[in-house]
MIZALO-193747 format. One line per 5 residues: number of its first residue (from 1); for each residue x, y, z of C-alpha. Coordinates in Angstrom, 2 decimals. Each point is the difference from the previous one (the first is absolute). Example, Ala and Ser with C-alpha at 12.3 -4.5 7.8 and 13.67 -1.06 7.14 Angstrom:
2
1) 12.30 -4.50 7.80 | 1.37 3.44 -0.66 $
***
This chain:
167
1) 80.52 105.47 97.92 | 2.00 -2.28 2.73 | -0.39 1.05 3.85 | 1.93 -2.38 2.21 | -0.41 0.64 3.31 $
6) 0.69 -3.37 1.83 | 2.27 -2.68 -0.42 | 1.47 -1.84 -2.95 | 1.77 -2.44 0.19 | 1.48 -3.24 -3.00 $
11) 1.99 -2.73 0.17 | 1.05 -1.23 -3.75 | 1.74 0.97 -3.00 | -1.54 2.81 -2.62 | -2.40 0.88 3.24 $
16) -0.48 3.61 0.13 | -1.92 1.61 2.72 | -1.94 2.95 -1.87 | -0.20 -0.25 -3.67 | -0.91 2.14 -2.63 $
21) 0.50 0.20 -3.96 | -2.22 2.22 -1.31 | 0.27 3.70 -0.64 | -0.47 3.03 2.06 | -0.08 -2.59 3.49 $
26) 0.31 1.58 3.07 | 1.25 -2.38 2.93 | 0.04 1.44 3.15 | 1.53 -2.31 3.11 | -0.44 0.74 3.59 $
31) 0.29 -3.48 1.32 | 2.82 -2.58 0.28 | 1.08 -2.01 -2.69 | 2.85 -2.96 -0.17 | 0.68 -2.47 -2.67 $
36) 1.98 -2.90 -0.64 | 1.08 -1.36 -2.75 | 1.98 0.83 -3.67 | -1.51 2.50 -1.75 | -3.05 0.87 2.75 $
41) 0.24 3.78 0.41 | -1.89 1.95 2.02 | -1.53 2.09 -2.05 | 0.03 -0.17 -3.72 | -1.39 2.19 -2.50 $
46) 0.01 -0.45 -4.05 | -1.86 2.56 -1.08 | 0.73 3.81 -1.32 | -0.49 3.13 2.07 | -0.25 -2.26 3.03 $
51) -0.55 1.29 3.81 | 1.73 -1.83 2.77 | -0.05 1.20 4.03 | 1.52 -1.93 1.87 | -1.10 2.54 3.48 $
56) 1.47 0.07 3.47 | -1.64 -2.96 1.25 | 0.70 -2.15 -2.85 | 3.10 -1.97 0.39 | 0.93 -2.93 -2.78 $
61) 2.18 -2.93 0.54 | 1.46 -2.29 -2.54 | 2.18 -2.70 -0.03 | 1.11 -2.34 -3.26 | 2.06 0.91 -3.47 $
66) -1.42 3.00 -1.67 | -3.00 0.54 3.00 | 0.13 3.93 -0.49 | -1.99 1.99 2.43 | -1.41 2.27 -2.51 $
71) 0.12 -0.52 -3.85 | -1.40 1.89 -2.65 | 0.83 -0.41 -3.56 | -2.64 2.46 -1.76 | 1.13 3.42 -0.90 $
76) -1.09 3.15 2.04 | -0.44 -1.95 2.83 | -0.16 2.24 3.49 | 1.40 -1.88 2.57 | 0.27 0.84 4.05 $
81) 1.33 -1.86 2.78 | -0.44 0.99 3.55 | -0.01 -3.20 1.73 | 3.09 -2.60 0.55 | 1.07 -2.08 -2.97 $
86) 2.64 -3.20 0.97 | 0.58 -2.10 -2.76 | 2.35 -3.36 0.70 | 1.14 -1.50 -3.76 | 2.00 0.43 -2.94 $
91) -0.99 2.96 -2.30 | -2.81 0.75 2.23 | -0.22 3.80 -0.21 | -1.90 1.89 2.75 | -1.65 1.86 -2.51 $
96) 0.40 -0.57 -4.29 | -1.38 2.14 -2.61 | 0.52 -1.44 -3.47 | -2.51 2.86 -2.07 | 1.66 3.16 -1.47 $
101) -1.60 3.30 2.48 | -0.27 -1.52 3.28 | 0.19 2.22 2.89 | 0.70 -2.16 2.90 | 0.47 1.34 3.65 $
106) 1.13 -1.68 3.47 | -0.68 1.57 3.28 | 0.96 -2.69 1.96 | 2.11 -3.21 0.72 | 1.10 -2.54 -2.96 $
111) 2.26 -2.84 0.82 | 1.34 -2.56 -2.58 | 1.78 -3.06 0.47 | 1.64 -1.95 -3.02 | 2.05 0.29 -3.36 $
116) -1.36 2.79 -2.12 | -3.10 1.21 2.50 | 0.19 3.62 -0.72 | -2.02 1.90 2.69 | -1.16 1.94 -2.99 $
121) 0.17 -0.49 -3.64 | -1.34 1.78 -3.33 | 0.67 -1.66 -3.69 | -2.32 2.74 -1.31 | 0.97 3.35 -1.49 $
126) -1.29 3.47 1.24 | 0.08 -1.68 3.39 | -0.21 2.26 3.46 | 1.02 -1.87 2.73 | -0.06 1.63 3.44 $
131) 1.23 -1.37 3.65 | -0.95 1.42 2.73 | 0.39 -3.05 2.20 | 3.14 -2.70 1.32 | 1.09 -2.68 -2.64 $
136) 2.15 -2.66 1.30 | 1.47 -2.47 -2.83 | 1.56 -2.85 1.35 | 1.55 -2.21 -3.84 | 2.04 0.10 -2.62 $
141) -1.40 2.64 -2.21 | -2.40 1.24 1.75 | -0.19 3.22 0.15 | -1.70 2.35 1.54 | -1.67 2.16 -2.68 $
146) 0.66 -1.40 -3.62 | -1.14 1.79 -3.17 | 1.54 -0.65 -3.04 | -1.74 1.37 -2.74 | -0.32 3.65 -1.85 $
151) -1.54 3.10 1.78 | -0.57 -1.12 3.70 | -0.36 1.82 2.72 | 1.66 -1.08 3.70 | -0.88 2.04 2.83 $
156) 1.63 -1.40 3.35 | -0.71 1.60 3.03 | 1.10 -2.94 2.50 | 2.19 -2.88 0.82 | 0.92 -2.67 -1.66 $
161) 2.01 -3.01 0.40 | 1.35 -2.39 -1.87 | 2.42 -2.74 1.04 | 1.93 -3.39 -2.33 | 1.49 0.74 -3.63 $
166) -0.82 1.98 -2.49 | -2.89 1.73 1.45 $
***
């Protein structure tokens, strides 16, 4: 188990702020977290049946080519997001789920700046993806909510915005 409640914070490449790869992890993240550099998300997880909280005081930062705030590429992963999530680089998604059953949900803020820097992505199948929260894409292909695989679920229940081509 991972409890962050201060602050994180990196400055170089393949630098991520929590990390976890084994099975059944549960993060939880109540502080602040910013990274810079390619490749240094926030928060990464590896392992199946994963448990990431990113709560109301938790707000991640990241800035450099593929610096996702949240990434989890295990399947069954549960991940929430009530905290901010800005993101400034290209394909750096807000939040990406790679693993087939994910049920991701936002509650609040994600911002992403840069080509292909979804605010939310799933490559996974069975995927339930629910917003609840503002997403503001700012890139070519970026979009706002991006799932494109069999059997997902999108449930939007607030605004989002997307601006440049393709998106």
């Amino acid at each position: 188990e991972i409890d962050n409640d201060g602050t994180i914070v990196t400055r170089a490449d393949d630098s991520e702020a929590i990390e976890s790869s084994g099975d059944n992890a549960v993060i939880t993240n109540d502080g602040d977290i910013e990274t810079e550099g390619a490749t240094s998300d926030g928060i990464l997880s590896t392992g199946d049946d994963a448990v990431i909280d990113n709560a109301n005081a938790g707000d991640i930062t990241t800035e450099g080519e593929s610096a996702r705030g949240i990434l989890s590429t295990g399947s069954n992963a549960s991940i929430t997001n009530d905290g901010d999530i800005a993101t400034v680089g290209d394909l750096s998604d807000g939040i990406l789920s790679t693993g087939d059953a994910a049920d991701v949900f936002s509650g609040d803020t994600i911002e992403t700046t840069g080509f292909g820097a979804d605010g939310i992505q799933s490559d996974g199948d069975d995927a339930e993806l629910t917003n609840d929260g503002l997403i503001i894409t700012t890139g070519d292909d970026a979009d706002g909510i991006d799932s494109n695989v069999d059997d997902a679920v999108i449930d939007n229940d607030d605004d989002i915005s997307t601006s440049d081509d393709d998106a």
